[in-house]
N, C-alpha and C positions, 0 to 999 in steps of 0.2 A: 745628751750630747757630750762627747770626749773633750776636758781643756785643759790642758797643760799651760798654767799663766808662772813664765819665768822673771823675778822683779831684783833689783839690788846690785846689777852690775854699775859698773862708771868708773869714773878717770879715781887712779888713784896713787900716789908717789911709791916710789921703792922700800918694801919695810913696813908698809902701811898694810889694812885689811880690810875686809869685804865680808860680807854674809850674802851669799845667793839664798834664793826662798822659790820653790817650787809648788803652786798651788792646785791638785788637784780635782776633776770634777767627774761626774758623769762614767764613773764606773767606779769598782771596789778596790780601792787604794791600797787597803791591807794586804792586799793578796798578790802583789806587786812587788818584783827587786826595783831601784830603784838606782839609777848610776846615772852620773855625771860624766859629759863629755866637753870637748874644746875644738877649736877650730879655728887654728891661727891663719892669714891671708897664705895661701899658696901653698898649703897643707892638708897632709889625711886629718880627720877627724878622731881623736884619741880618747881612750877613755880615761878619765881620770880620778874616780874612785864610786862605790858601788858598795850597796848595804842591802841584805836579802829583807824580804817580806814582816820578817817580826824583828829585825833590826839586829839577830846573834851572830851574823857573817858580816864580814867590811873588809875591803881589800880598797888598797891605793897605789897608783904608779911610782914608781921610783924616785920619781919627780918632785911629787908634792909629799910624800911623806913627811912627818914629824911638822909638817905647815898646813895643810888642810884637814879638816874635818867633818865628813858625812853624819847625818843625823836625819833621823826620822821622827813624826807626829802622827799614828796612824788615828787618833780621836779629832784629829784637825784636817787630815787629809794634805798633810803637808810635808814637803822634803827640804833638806838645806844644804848647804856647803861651805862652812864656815873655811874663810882662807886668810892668815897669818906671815907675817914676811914674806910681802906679793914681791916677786921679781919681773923685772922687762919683760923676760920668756917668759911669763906667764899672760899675758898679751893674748884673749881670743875672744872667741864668740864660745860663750859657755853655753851647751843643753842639757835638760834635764832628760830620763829616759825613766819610761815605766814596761817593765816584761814583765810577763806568765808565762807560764810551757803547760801546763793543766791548768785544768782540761784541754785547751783550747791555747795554742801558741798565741800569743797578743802584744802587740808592740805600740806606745805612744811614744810621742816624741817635743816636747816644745820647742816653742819659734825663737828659741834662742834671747841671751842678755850679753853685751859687750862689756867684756872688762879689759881696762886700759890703764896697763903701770909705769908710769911715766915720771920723770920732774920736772 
């Protein structure tokens, strides 16, 4: 059974920081790009940074550069999002995301964590 368990969102002040944690199950994690999305109320869903399968590709939006940081645990089955000088706009419902394209196109997706940067 496929679980994508998202943990580590919450209220947090302007300046402050967060670590998302993304816990994989039930399929072969390795083999998996692994990106990060958001979804603030009354918005598309955006992506916001992404790191291929053995972790040598990482790409991040314009947004969060030089402030978050993607990382991977392929011996733990686990993904992160470390995020540093959280601003208001940064305000959403974070997902984690797992693709393949081989053999076989495969997409998960988790139930999502709210993060809330407030004072």
């Amino acid at each position: 059974q496929v679980q994508l368990v998202e943990s580590g969102g919450g209220l947090v002040q302007p300046g402050g920081s967060l670590r998302l944690s993304c816990a994989a199950s039930g399929f072969t994690f390795s083999t998996y790009a692994v990106s990060w999305h958001r979804q603030a109320p009354g918005k598309e869903r955006d992506l916001v940074a992404g790191i291929s399968s053995t972790g040598d590709n990482i790409n991040y939006a314009d947004s969060v550069k030089g402030r978050f940081t993607i990382s991977r645990d392929n011996a733990k089955n686990m993904a992160y999002l470390d995020m540093n000088s959280l601003k208001p706009e940064d305000t959403a419902v974070y997902y984690c995301k797992m693709e393949r394209r081989w053999p076989t196109w495969s997409v998960y997706w988790g139930q999502g964590t709210q993060v809330t940067v407030s004072s």
